[in-house]
ZALO-973638 format. One record per residue (C-alpha): residue in one letter; x, y, z. Coordinates in steps of 0.25 Angstrom, whole numbers. Layout:
# residues N
aa_east_north_up
a_X_Y_Z .
...
END
This chain:
# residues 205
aa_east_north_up
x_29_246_545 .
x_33_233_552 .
x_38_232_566 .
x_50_225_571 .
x_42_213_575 .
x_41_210_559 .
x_52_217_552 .
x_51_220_538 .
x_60_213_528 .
x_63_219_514 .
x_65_206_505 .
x_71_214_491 .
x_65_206_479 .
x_61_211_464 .
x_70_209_452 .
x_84_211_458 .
x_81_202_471 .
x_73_190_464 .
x_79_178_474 .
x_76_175_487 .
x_70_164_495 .
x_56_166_499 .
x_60_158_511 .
x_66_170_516 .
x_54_180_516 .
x_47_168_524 .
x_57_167_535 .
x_58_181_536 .
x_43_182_538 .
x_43_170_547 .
x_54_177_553 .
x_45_189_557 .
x_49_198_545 .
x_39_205_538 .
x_45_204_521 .
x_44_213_512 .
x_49_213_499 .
x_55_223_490 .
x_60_226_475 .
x_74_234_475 .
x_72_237_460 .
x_60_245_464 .
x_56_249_477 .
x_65_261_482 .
x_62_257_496 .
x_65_246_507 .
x_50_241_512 .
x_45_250_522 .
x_52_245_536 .
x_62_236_529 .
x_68_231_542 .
x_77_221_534 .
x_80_219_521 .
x_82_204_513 .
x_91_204_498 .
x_90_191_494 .
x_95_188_478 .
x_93_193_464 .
x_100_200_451 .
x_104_214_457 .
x_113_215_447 .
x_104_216_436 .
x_95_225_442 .
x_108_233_448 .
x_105_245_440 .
x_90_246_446 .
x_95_244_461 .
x_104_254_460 .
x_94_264_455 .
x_83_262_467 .
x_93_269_475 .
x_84_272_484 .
x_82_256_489 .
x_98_256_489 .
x_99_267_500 .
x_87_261_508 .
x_94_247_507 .
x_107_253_513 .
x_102_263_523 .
x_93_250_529 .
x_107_243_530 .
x_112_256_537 .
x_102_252_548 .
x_106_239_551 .
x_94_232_546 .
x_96_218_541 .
x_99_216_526 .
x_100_200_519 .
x_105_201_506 .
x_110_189_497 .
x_116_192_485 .
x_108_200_478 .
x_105_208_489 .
x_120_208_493 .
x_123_216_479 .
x_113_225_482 .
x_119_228_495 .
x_133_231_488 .
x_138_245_487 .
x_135_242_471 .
x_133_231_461 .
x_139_231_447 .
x_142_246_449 .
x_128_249_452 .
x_125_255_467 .
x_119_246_477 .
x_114_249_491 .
x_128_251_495 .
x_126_242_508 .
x_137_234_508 .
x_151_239_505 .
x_153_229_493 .
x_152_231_477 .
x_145_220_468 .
x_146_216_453 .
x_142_206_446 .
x_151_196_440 .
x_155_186_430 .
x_154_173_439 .
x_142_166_445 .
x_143_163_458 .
x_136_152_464 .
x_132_141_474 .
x_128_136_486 .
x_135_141_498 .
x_138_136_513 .
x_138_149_522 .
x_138_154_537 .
x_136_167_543 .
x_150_174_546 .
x_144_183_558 .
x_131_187_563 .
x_120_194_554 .
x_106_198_552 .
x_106_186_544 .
x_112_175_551 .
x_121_171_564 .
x_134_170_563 .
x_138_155_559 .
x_125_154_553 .
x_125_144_541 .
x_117_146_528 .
x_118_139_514 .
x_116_146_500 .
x_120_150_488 .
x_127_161_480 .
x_122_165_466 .
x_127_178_459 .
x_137_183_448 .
x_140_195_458 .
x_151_199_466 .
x_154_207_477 .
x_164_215_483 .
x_167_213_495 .
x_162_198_495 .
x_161_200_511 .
x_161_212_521 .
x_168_212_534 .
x_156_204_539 .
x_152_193_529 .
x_139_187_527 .
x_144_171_525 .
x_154_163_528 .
x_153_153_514 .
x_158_140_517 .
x_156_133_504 .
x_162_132_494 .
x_172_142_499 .
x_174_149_511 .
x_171_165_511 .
x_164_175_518 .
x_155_183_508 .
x_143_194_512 .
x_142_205_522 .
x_138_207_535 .
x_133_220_540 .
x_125_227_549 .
x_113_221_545 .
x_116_217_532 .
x_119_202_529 .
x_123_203_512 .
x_129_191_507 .
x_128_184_492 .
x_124_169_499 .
x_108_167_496 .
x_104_159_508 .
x_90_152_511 .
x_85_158_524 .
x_76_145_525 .
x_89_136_529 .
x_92_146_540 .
x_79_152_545 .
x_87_159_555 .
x_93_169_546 .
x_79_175_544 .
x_74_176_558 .
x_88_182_560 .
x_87_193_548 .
x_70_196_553 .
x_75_197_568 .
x_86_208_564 .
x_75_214_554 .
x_67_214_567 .
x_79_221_577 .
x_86_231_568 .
END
């Protein structure tokens, strides 16, 4: 098991999780953090002293069905949220967050319902942080993109992730406890601040 002074960070991947940077798995080493990776669709258990958890993009919703059914992996997802430990998730990860997606039970984390839809939503995005996270600062600016034919319900929680500046202003995401769920894929490499942030409350919790 891995100490405090290198927490151990889930990175879920496998069919349903396929996009991510590989820039973040370096800076959360570089960080300190020991990455471990992990396959939803099959393993019924987070790593073994999962002190953080990353859920970066992909087609949950073509694998919802085989999500829902590792209930096991579901329950272990939310009781590790209960405890505060810190939880990235973009996009794909935000729908496997959500109470449940196109009907089909999720991990029930965030009190929102997802479902897909009939219209693409997409492009590059200016953001800030509304408040203070395990991700980033409050006022911390980051750039990225949105790409998804989903849509959830709320599309913000009390505490959102983002403030979008562009195109439009809004709020979108959620803030809470340690969780930091937003649609908005962000490259950590532009901010490397925001993974020395997430391995220092890995660390901490």
């Amino acid at each position: 098991m891995v100490g405090k002074a290198r927490p151990r960070v889930a990175v879920a991947g496998g069919a349903a999780f396929s996009f991510s940077y590989a820039e973040h798995t370096e800076l959360l080493s570089a960080a300190g953090a020991e990455v471990v990776t992990f396959d939803p669709l099959w393993d019924e258990e987070l790593p073994d002293g999962c002190a953080g958890l990353v859920i970066g993009g992909g087609f949950p919703e073509v694998y919802a069905a085989e999500l829902s059914a590792n209930e096991r992996l579901r329950k272990a997802v939310a009781e590790l949220a209960e405890r505060g430990a810190p939880i990235a998730a973009e996009c794909a990860g935000l729908l496997y967050l959500c109470r449940e997606l196109d009907g089909a039970p999720m991990c029930g984390v965030l009190d929102a319902s997802a479902r897909m839809s009939g219209r693409l939503t997409l492009g590059y995005r200016d953001a800030v942080a509304v408040g203070d996270s395990v991700l980033a600062a409050a006022g911390t600016r980051m750039r990225g993109h949105e790409f998804h034919r989903t849509v959830v319900e709320p599309g913000a929680g009390a505490a959102p992730a983002w403030g979008v500046l562009s195109p439009a202003r809004r709020v979108e995401g959620f803030v809470q406890q340690g969780v930091h769920a937003s649609y908005l894929h962000t490259h950590w490499a532009a901010e490397p601040s925001v993974a020395r942030r997430f391995t220092e409350r890995c660390r901490t919790s």
